[in-house]
C-alpha positions in Angstrom: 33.9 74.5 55.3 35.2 75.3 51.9 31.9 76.7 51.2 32.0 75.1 47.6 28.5 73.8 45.8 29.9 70.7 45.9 27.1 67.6 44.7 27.0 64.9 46.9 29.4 61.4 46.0 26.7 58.9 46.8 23.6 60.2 47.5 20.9 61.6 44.9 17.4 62.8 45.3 16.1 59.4 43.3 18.5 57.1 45.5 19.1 58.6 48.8 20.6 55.1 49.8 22.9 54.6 46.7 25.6 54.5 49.2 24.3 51.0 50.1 22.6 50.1 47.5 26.2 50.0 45.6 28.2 48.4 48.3 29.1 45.5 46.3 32.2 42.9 46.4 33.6 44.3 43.2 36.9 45.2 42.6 36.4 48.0 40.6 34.0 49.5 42.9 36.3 49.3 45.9 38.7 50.9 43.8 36.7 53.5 43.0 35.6 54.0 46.9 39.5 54.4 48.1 40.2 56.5 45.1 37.2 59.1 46.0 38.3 58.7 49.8 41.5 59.5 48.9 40.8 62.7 46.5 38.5 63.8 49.4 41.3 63.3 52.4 44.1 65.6 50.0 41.3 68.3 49.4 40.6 68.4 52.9 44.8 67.9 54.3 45.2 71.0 51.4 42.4 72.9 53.4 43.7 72.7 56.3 47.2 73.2 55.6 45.6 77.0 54.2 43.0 77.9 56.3 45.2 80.3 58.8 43.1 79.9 61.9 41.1 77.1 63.3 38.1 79.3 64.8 37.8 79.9 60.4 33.9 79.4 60.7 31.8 77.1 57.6 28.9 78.0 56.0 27.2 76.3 59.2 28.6 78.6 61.6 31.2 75.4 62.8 34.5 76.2 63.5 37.4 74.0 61.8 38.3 73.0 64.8 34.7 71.5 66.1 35.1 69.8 62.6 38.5 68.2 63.0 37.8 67.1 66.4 34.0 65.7 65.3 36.5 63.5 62.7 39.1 62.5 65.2 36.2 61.3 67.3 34.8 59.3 64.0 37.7 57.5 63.2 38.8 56.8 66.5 35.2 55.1 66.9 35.6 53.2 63.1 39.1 52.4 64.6 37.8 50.5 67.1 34.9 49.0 65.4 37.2 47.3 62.8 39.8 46.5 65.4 37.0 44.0 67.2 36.6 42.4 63.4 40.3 41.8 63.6 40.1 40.3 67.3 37.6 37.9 65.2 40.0 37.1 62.7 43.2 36.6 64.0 42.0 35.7 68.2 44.5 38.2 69.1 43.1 40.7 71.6 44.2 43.6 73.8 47.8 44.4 73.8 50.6 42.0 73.6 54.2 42.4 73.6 56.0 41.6 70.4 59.7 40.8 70.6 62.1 41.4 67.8 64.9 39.2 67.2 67.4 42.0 66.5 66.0 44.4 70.1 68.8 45.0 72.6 
């Protein structure tokens, strides 16, 4: 959308799985993953915030807005996906009513 000649994070021509292949339980590397995420969310909040029209087309020919709704539909679904891992965890499933103590 920016129409920047951006390279790609983690892909490369000799590793087109490096995305996977460096998903490791490391620290430092999980660490690194938020931090990108992060850097990528602020560019893209900053984009939005200054594009003055969501029918601005990309260099695809996609409207902002096909985009932002594409991503509200993606993290809905990964929303979803890690709330079943949670009803694994913890047992607790659908919605339940918490009280609070100090609730009129």
């Amino acid at each position: 959308m920016a129409r920047q000649d951006a390279p790609r994070l983690y892909c490369t021509d000799e590793d087109p799985d490096r995305d996977w292949n460096g998903a490791v339980a490391d620290t430092d590397v999980v660490e690194e993953a938020w931090q990108t995420w992060r850097t990528e969310v602020a560019f893209a909040q900053r984009f939005v915030a200054e594009t003055p029209d969501l029918d601005t087309m990309g260099s695809t020919q996609v409207q902002l807005r096909d985009v932002l709704v594409d991503l509200i539909e993606e993290y809905a679904r990964h929303c979803g996906h890690a709330d079943l891992l949670r009803e694994r965890i913890d047992g607790r499933v659908g919605q339940e009513r918490f009280e609070f103590a100090d609730a009129p």
